[in-house]
C-alpha positions as CSV (number, residue, x, y, z in Angstrom):
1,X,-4.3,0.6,1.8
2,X,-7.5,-0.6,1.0
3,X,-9.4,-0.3,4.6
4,X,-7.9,3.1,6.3
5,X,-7.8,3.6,10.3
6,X,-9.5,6.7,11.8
7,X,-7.4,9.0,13.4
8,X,-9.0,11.4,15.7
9,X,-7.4,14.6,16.0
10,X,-7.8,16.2,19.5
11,X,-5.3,19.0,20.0
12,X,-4.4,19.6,23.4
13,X,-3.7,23.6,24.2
14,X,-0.6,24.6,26.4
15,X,0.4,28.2,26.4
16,X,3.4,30.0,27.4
17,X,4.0,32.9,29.1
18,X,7.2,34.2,28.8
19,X,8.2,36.0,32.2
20,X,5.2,38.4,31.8
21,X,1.8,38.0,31.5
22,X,1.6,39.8,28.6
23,X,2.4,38.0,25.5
24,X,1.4,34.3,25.2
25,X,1.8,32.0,22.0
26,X,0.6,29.1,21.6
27,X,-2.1,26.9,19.4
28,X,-5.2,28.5,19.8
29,X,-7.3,27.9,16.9
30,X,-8.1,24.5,16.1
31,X,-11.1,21.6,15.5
32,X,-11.2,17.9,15.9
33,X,-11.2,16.4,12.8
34,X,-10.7,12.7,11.3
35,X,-8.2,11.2,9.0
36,X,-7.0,8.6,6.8
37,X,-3.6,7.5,6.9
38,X,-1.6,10.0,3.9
39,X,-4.1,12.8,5.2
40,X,-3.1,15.7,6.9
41,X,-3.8,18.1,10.2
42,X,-2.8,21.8,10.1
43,X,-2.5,23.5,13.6
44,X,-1.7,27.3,13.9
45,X,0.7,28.3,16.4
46,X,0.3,32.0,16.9
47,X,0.1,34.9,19.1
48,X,-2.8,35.5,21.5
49,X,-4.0,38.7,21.3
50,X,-2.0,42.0,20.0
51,X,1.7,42.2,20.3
52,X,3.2,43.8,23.0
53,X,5.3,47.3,22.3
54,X,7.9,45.6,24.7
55,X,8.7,43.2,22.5
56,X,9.0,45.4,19.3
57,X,12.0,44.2,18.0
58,X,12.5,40.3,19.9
59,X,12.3,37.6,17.5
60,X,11.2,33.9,19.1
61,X,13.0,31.1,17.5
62,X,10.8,28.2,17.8
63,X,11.8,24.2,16.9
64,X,9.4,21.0,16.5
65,X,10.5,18.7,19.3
66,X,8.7,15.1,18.6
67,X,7.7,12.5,21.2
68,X,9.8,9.5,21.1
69,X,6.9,7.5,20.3
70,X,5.2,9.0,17.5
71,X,3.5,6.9,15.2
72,X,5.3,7.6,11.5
73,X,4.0,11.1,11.0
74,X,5.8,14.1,8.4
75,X,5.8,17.4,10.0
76,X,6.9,20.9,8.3
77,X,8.2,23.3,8.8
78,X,10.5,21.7,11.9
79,X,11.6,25.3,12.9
80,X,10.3,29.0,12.2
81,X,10.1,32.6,13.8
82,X,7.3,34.3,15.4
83,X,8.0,38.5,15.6
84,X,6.0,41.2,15.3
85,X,5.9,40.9,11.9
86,X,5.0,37.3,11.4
87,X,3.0,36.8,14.5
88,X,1.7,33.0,13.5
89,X,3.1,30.0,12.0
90,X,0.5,27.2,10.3
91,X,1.9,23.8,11.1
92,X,1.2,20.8,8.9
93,X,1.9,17.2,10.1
94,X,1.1,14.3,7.7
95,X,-0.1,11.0,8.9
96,X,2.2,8.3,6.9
97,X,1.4,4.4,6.1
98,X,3.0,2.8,8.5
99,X,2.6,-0.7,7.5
100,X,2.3,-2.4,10.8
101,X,-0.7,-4.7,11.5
102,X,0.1,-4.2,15.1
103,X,-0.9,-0.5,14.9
104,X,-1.0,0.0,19.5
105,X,0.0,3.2,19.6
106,X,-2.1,4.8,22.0
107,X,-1.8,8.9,20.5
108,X,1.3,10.4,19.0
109,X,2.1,14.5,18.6
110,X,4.6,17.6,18.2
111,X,5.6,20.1,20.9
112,X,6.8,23.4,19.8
113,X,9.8,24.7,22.4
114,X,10.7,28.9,21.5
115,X,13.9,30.7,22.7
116,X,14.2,34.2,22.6
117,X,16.8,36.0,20.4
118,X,19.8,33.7,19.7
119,X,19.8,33.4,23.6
120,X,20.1,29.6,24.4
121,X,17.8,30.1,27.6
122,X,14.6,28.3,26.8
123,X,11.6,30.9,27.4
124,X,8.5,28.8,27.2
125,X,7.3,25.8,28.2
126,X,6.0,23.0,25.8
127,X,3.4,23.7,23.3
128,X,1.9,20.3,22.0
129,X,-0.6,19.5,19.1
130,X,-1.6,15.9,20.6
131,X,-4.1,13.1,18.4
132,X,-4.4,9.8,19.3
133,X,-4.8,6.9,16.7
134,X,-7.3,4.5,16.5
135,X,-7.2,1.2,14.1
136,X,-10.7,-0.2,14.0
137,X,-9.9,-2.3,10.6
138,X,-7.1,-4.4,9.2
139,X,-5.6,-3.3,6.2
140,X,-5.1,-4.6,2.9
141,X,-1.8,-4.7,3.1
142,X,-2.3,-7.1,6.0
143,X,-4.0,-9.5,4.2
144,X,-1.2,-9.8,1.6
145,X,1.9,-9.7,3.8
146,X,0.2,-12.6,5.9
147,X,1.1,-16.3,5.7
148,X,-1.3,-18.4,3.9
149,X,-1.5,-22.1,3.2
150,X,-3.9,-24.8,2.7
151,X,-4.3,-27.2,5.2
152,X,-6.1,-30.9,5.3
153,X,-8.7,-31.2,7.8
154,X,-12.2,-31.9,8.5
155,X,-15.3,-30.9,9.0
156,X,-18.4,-31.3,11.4
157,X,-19.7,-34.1,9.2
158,X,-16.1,-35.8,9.8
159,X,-15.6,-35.6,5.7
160,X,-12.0,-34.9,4.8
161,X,-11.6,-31.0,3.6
162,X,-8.8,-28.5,2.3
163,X,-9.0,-25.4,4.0
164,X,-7.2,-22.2,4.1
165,X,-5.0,-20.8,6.8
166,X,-3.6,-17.7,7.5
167,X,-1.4,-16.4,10.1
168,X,0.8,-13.5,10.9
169,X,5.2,-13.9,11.5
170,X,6.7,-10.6,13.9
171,X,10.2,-10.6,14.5
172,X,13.0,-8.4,14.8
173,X,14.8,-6.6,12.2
174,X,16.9,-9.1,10.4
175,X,15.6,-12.3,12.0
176,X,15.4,-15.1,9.4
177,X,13.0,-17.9,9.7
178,X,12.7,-21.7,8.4
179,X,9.6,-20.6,5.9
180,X,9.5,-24.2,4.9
181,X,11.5,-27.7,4.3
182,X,11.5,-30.7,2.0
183,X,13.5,-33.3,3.5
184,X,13.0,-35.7,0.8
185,X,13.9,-33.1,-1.9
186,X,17.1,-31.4,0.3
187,X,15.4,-27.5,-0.2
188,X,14.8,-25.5,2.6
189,X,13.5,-21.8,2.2
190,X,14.0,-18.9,4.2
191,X,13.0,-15.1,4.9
192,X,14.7,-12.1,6.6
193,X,12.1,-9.8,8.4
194,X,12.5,-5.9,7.6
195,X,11.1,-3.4,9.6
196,X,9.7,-6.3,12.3
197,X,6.8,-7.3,9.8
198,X,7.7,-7.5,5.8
199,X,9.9,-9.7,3.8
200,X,13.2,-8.1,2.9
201,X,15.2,-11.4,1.4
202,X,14.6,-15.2,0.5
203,X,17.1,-17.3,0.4
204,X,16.4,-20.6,-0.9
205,X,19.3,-23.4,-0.8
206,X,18.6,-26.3,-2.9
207,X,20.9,-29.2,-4.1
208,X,22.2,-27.1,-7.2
209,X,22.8,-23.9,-5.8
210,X,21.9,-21.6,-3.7
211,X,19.3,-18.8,-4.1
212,X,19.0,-15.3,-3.2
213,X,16.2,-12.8,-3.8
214,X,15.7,-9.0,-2.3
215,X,13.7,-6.2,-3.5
216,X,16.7,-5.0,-6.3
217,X,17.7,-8.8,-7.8
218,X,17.9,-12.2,-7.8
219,X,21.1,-14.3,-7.7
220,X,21.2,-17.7,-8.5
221,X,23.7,-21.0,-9.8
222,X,24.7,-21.0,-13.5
223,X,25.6,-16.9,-13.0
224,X,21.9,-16.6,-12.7
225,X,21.9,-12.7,-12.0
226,X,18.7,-10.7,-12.8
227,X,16.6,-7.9,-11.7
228,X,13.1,-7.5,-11.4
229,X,11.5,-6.5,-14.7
230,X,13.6,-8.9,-16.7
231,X,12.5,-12.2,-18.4
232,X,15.0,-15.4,-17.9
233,X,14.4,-18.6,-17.4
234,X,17.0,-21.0,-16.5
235,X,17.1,-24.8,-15.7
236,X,19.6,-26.8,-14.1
237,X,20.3,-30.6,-13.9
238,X,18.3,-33.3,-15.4
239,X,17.1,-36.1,-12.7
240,X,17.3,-33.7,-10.3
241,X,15.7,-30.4,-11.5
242,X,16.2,-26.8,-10.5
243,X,14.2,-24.3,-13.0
244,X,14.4,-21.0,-12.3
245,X,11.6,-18.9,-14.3
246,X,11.4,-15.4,-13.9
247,X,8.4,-13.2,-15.6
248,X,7.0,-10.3,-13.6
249,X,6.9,-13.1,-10.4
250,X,9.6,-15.4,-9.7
251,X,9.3,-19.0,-9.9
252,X,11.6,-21.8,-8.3
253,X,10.8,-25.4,-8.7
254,X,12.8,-28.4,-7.5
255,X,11.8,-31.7,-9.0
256,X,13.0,-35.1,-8.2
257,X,11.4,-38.8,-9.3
258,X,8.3,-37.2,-9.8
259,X,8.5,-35.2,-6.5
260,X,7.7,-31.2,-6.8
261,X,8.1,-28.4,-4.5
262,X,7.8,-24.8,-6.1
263,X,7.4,-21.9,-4.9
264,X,6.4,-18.8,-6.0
265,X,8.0,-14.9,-5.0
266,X,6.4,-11.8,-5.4
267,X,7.9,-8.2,-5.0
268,X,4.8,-5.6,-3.9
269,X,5.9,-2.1,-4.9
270,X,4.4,1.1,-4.2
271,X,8.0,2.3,-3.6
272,X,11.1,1.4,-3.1
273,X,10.5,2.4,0.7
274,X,7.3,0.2,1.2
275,X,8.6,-2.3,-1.8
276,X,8.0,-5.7,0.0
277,X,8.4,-9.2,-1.0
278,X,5.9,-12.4,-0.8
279,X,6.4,-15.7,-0.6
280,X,4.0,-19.2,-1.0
281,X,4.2,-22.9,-2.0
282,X,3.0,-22.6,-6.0
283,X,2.9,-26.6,-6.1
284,X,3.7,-29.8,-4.2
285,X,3.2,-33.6,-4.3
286,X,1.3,-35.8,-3.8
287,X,-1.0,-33.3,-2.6
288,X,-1.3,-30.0,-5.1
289,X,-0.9,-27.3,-2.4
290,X,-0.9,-29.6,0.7
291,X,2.1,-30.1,2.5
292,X,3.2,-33.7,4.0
293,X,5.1,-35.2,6.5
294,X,8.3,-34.7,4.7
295,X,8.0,-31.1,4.7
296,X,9.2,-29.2,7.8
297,X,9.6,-25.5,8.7
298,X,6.6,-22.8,9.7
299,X,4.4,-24.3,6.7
300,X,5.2,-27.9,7.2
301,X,4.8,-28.2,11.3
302,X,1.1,-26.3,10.5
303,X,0.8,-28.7,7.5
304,X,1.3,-31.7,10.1
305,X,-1.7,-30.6,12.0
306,X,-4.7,-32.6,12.5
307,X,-7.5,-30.1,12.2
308,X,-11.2,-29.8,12.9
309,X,-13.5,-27.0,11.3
310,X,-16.9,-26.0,11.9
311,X,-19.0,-23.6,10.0
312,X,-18.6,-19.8,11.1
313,X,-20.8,-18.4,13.6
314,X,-21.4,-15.0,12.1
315,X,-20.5,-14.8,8.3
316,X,-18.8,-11.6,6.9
317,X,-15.3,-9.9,7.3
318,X,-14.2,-11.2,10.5
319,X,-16.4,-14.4,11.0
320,X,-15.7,-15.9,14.0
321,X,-15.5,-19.2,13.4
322,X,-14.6,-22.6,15.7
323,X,-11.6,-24.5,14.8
324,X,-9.9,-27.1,16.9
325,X,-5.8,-28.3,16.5
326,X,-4.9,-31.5,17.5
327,X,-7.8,-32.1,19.9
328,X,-7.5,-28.1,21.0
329,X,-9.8,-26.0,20.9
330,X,-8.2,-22.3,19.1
331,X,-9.3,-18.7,18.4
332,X,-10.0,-18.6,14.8
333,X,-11.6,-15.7,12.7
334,X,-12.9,-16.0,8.9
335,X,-11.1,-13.5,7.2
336,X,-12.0,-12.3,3.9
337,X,-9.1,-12.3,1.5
338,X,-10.3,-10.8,-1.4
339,X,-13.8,-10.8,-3.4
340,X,-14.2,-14.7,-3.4
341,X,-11.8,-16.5,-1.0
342,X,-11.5,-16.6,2.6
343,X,-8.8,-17.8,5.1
344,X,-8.9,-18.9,9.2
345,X,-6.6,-16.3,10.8
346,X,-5.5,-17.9,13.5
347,X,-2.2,-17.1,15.9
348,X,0.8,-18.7,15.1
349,X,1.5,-19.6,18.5
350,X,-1.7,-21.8,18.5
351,X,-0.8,-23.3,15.3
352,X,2.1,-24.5,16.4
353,X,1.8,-25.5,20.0
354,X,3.8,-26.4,22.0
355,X,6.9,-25.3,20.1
356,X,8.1,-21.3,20.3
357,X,7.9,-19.6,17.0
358,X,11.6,-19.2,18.3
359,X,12.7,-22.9,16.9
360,X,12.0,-21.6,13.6
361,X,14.9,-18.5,13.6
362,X,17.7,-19.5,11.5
363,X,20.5,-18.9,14.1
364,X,23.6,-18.3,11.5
């Protein structure tokens, strides 16, 4: 990610006692410290103070127990020995990407639970290493995996303009949603939600086939089967035109009397874990990248939109920036996209009031 959170590290000591007074383990050693998200803490869990000659030969079989709600975090090792012998054990947890633009959780953490021997009966009482997380920035990765589309508006001068529009889709895993729909042209695309944020699958259904695209392939009419990688272009039909191009991105374009809807998919792949795929209108008519009233789904109900934008109160990252919908005043912030091009992020459920993002879920 471009822009990393902070993550403050405050360990929180609990020691145990185990029957007696005198042997205690615990973490005892630690500092606050900060980190970025693939960073990592390192907690000892050790022995306070000398071990005791009753204990000369007891070994104390400890285990990681994790919180229901940790944030993603990679902790080793998950189980060790404390003895006379080997009276500490340094614990490493890594801080993961966790790719969600909702990042709420409060503070996350490990506990350590001991048992003496290969006795069952649990001897000490939880020892947790505790830091909460704090995301003061949106990430890059934000940026790309949110809607964008251009919108016709206007401004405070009442002169007609083209903005740009952005918005965020959350959903559960393998919700699909209308992404958008040509009436005129009989295409309607949609996209499955992985992991409650990113795009797993398209499917795009068109008069001359049907087609499907995840993060390993794309299947399409005329025994269209490619992976990503591979060149191939393909087109189908002659008044009615299906041309599926295929060079690094993916390219589907319906045409029809001199009517055009493509679209354009990209797979993001850092690997096959976090691999990701994007979606966006490429090209429509009459309008270049504006939608019209023909055109239905997420992108065309915020396409049908009457809008109103003023200029930004504050510029910079997050400009906030007053933008009315149909007569309504919104929440709106200027967000920076990249090095030259900015977007209104706005919530979806503003956008399009006073339907539920709900009427967009494909319910087969």
């Amino acid at each position: 990610m471009k822009y990393f959170p902070l993550i403050y590290c405050i360990f929180c000591l609990w020691s145990s006692t185990f029957g007696q007074s005198d042997i205690e383990l615990g973490f005892f050693q630690y500092s606050p410290i900060e980190l970025e998200e693939g960073q990592k803490c390192k907690a000892e869990f050790s022995l306070k103070g000398i071990w005791p000659s009753k204990y000369e030969n007891d070994v104390f079989v400890c285990k990681i127990m994790k919180s229901s709600k940790l944030a993603p975090i990679l902790v080793t090792p998950l189980s060790f020995e404390i003895h006379k012998s080997s009276p500490k054990q340094i614990i490493v947890i890594t801080v993961k990407e966790d790719n969600d633009c909702r990042d709420d959780r409060p503070y996350v953490g490990v506990e350590v639970r001991c048992t003496k021997n290969s006795e069952e009966l649990t001897i000490s009482k939880y020892n947790g290493v505790y830091f909460s997380v704090i995301d003061n920035t949106v990430g890059e990765i934000c940026n790309k995996h949110r809607i964008q589309q251009f919108v016709k508006g206007y401004n405070e001068n009442g002169e007609e303009v083209h903005e740009k529009i952005c918005y965020d889709i959350y959903g559960e895993h393998g919700d699909v949603f209308e992404f958008v729909t040509d009436s005129l042209l009989g295409v309607s695309a949609y996209f499955e939600i992985r992991e409650e944020y990113h795009v797993g699958r398209i499917f795009i259904i068109t008069r001359q086939g049907s087609i499907e695209i995840n993060r390993d392939f794309i299947t399409g009419p005329e025994n269209f089967h490619q992976t990503w990688g591979q060149v191939k272009r393909i087109e189908v039909g002659t008044d009615f035109k299906l041309v599926i191009d295929l060079n690094k991105k993916l390219l589907i374009k319906v045409e029809d009397e001199g009517r055009v809807l493509a679209l354009v998919i990209i797979k993001e792949e850092k690997s096959f874990e976090k691999s990701h795929l994007n979606i966006a209108v490429e090209e429509t008519t009459p309008n270049q990248k504006i939608l019209d009233e023909f055109q239905g789904g997420l992108l065309g109900s915020a396409a049908n939109n009457v809008y109103h934008f003023n200029k930004s109160v504050q510029r910079g990252r997050e400009s906030v920036t007053k933008v009315k919908i149909n007569q309504r005043p919104v929440a709106s912030k200027l967000q920076l996209i990249n090095d030259n091009e900015e977007c209104h992020l706005i919530n979806i459920e503003d956008i399009i009031f006073p339907m539920p993002v709900s009427l967009f879920l494909r319910s087969d």
